[in-house]
C-alpha positions in Angstrom: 53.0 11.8 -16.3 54.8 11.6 -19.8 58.0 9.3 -19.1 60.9 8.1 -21.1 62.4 5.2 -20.9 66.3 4.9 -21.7 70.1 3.2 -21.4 72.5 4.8 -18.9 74.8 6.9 -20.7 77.7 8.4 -18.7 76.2 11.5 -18.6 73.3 9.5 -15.6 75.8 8.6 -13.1 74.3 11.1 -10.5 70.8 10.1 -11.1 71.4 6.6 -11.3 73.5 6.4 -8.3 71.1 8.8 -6.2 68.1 5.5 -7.5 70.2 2.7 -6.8 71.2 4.5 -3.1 67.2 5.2 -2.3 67.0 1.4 -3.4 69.3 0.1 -0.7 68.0 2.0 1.5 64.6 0.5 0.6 66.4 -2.9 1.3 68.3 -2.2 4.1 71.5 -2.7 3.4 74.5 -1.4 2.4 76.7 -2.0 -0.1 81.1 -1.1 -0.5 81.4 1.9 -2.3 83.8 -0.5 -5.0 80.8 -2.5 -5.3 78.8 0.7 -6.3 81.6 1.6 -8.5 82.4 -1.7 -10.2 78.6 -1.5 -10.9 78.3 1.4 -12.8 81.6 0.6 -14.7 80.1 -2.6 -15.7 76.8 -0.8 -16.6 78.2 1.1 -19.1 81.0 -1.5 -20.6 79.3 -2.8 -23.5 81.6 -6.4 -23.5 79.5 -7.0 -20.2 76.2 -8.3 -19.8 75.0 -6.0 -17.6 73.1 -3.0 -18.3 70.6 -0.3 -17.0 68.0 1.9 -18.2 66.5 5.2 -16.3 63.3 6.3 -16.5 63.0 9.9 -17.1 60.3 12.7 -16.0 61.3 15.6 -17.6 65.3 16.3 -16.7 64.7 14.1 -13.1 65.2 10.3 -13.3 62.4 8.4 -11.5 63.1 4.8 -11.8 65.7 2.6 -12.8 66.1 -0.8 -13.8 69.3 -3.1 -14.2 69.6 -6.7 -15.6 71.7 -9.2 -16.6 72.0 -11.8 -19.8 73.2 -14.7 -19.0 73.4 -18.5 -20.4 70.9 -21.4 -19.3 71.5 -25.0 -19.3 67.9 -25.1 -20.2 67.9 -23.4 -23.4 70.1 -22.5 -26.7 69.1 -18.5 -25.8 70.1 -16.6 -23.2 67.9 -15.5 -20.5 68.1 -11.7 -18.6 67.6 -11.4 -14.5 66.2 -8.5 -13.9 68.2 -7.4 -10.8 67.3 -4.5 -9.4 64.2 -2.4 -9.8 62.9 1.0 -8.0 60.9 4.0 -8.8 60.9 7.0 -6.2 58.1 7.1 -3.8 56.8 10.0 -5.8 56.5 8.1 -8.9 54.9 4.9 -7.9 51.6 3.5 -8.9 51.9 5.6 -12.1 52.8 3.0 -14.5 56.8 3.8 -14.1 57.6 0.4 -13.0 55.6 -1.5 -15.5 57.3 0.7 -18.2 60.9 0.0 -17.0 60.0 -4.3 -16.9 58.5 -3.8 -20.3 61.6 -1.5 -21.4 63.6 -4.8 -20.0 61.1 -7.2 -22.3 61.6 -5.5 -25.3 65.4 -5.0 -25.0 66.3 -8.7 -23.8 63.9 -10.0 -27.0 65.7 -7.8 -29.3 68.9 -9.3 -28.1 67.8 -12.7 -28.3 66.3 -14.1 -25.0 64.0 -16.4 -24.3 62.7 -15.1 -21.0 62.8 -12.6 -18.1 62.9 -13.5 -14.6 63.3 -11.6 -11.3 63.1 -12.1 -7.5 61.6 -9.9 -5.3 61.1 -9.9 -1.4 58.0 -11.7 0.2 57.2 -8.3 2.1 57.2 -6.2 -1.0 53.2 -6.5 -1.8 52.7 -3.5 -3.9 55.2 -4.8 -6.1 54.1 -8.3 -5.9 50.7 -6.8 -7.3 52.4 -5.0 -10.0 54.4 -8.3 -11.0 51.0 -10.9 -10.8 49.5 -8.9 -13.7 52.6 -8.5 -16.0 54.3 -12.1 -15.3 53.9 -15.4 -14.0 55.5 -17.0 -10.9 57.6 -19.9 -11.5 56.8 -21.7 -8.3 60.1 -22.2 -7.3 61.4 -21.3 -3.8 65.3 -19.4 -3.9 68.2 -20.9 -1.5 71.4 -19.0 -1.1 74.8 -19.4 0.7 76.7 -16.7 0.7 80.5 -16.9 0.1 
């Protein structure tokens, strides 16, 4: 399956939203729609540090990726989180996810980071196998409050 890999343009707002919705979903939660909407205005703002990429079969977006730079107190670089991940059903286990983390590799190196980093869910195993051969855990454990 030929894909493309590339940044959110304005013209993507109905694909991308129709991903990041089937990746809620795939979470189980929900999110306000101002939330959704503060998202994709951030997304395309380029004085934020936030930003997206599609992954295109054809005219039909398959996948999507969004990720952050931020500072570290650990190094003079900044580092990118790779927030949010999916690929449709449809498209998974042909390569689409590995293209959009390496989309995220080569775009946070050309910008000057030092690393990538990401979280997923313990349940998530096909993932998790994806991730083992393109990565390295860290061996920490994540705590959270939310405010």
């Amino acid at each position: 399956m030929p894909v493309e890999i590339r940044p959110v343009s304005a013209a993507d707002q109905t694909q991308w939203l129709a991903l990041w919705q089937a990746y809620l979903r795939f979470y189980e939660t929900e999110l306000a729609q101002e939330v959704t909407d503060s998202t994709w205005k951030r997304l395309l703002d380029p004085a934020e540090p936030t930003n997206a990429a599609l992954a295109w079969e054809n005219d039909r977006a398959v996948g999507m990726v969004n990720f952050i730079y931020h500072r570290s107190n650990w190094s003079i670089e900044n580092a990118c989180y790779l927030q949010d991940l999916y690929v449709t059903e449809q498209a998974r286990g042909l390569g689409v996810g590995r293209k959009l983390i390496e989309h995220v590799y080569a775009t946070a190196a050309a910008n000057g980071c030092n690393k990538v980093h990401w979280l997923t869910h313990e349940t998530n195993a096909t993932a998790i196998q994806l991730y083992e051969r393109i990565a390295e855990r860290g061996g920490f454990i994540q705590f959270r409050k939310t405010m």
